[in-house]
N, C-alpha and C positions, 0 to 999 in steps of 0.2 A: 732307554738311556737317561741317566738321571743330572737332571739341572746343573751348571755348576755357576755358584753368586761369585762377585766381585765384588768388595769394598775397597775402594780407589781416592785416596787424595790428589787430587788434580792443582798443578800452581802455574802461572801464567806467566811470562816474562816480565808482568808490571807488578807480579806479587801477590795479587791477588789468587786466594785457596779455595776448594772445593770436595765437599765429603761427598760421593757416591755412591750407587751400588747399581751392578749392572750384570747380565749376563751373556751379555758379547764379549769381543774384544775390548780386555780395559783402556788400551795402549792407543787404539785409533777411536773410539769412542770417545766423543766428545764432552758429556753431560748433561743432562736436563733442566738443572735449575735455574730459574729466572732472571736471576740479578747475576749468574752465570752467563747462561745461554748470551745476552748483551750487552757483556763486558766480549765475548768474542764476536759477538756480530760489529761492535764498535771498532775494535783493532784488527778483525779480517783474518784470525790465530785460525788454524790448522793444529791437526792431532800434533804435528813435529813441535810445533813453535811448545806446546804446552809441555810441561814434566810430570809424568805420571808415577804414582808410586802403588803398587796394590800391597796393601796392608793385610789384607782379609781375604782369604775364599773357604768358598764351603759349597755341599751340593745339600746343607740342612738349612732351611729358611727361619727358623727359630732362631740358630745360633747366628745367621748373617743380623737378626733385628736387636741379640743381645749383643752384639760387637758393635754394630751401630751407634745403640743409644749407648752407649759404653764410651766411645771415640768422641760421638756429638759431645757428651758432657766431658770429657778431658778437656778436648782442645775448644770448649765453651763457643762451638762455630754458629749459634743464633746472634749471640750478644756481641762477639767480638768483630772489629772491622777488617781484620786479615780474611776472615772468610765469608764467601759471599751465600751460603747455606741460608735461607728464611726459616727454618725448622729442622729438629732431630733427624737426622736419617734412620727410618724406620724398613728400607727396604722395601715399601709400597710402591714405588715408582714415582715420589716425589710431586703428587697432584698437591701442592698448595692451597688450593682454594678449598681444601676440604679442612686443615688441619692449621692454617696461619689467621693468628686477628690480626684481620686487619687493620685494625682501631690502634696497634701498636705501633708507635712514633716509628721504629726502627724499619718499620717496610717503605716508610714514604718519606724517610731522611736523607733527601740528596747529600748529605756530607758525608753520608755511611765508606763512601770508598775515598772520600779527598786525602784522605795521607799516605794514596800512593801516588801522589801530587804535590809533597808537601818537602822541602828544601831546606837546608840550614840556609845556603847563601848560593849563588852564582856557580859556584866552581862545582859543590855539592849537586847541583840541580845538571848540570854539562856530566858529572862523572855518573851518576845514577841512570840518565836518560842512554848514554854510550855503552852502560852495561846492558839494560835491555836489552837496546837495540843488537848487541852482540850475538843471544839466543835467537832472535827471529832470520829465519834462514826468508831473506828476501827474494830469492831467486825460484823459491819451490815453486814451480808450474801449479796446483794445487793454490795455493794463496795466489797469485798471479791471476788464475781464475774467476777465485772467489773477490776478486777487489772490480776485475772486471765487469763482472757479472752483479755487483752493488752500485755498479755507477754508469753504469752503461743505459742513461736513459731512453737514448732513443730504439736500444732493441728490445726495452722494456717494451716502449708504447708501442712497438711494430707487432710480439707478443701479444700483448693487452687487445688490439684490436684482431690478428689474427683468429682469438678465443673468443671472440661479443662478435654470436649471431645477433643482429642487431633488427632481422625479419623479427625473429623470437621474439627476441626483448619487446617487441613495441604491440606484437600478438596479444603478450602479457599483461603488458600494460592497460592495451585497450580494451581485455576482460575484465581485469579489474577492477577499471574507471567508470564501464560504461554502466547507463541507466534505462532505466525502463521509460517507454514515453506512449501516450495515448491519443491516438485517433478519434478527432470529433469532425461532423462536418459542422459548415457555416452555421446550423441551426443550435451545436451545441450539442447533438447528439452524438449517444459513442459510435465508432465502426470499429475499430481495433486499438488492437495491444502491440508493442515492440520491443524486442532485448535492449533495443537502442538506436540513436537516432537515425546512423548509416544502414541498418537494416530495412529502416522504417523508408529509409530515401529510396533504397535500392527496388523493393516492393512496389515502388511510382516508375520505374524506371531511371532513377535518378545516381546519380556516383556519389555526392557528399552530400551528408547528411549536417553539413553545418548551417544551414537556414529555419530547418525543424528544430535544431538547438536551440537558435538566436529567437524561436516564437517561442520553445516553454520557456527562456530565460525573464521572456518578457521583452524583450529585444523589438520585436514585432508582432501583430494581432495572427498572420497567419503566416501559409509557406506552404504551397504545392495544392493552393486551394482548398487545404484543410485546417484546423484548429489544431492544435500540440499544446501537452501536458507532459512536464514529469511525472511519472506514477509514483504517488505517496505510498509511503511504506506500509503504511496503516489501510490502506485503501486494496479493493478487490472487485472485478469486475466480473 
């Protein structure tokens, strides 16, 4: 079964455009591009709220990358501020980081979208905001969710810690903090070696190993009747 592209202009109820290509559904497909992607995370837009127009298909990926850079340069969607595109649509799936300098002013110019903010006067600024708001279907269950589900902190953090094994996490941790530590007796001679100080304690019979610490820190001359060393990294016994 062979592919079929979609080249898709996307427009937002605040005006803001978007050139795509996609081979889903162009109609509930959202878009991928970045100055995209959170202009709808910021207004909470669902497929409905946004107006879709597919321009372009084809099942030849050659002809969707010459319709592309075809469109990108018409409607000049890098440079201009109606559309929020960083780069040509070439039909690659829109990975940025491979193909925008960053060094250009225009990725990192917060004013890039301010005059779909911008007003003649009071009355102008009351009718423009009423037409928006007109397209956004307030009531969609679907937006209703996704506003929920952005603000709803406490079932975030209920989430957050349902997911943090928190045994794990500290397992972790205390492999890859812990150090090596050396066995002398009183006289200064070696007896052993240890991964670390709570092994080192446990080996005595002991449960924590925070006083075999506090002798290699220098803390104390000894601990559990013996001398303690961190073991140098340079050093081998």
């Amino acid at each position: 079964m062979e592919t079929k592209y979609y080249l898709y202009i996307k427009t937002s109820p605040f005006g803001l455009k978007y050139l795509g290509k996609t081979t889903k559904n162009p109609f509930t497909y959202l878009g991928s591009g970045k100055i995209w992607k959170r202009h709808i995370a910021k207004h909470s837009l669902t497929f409905e709220d946004i107006e879709t127009e597919v321009v372009f298909e084809t099942d030849d990926i050659n002809q969707l990358i010459k319709k592309g850079i075809e469109l990108s340069l018409l409607y000049n969607i890098v440079e201009s501020k109606e559309w929020a595109n960083l780069r040509e649509e070439r039909g690659d799936g829109g990975d940025t980081s491979k193909f925008v300098d960053f060094s250009n002013p225009i990725f990192h110019n917060p004013e890039r979208s301010k005059h779909l903010n911008s007003f003649i006067d009071e009355e102008d600024k009351k009718q423009k905001l009423k037409e928006r708001a007109s397209k956004i279907d307030y009531k969609n269950p679907e937006r209703i969710r996704k506003i929920k589900e952005n603000t709803d902190w406490e079932e975030k953090e209920k989430k957050r810690l349902e997911n943090t094994d928190y045994s794990t996490f500290l397992w972790k941790t205390h492999e890859k903090n812990k150090k090596p530590v050396l066995q002398f007796d009183m006289d200064g001679n070696f007896l052993n070696e240890f991964d670390c100080a709570a092994n080192a304690a446990r080996s005595l019979g002991f449960n924590n190993g925070g006083n075999i610490t506090n002798c290699c820190k220098g803390r104390c001359k000894s601990s559990m009747g013996y001398i303690w060393k961190y073991k140098d990294k340079n050093e081998s016994n």
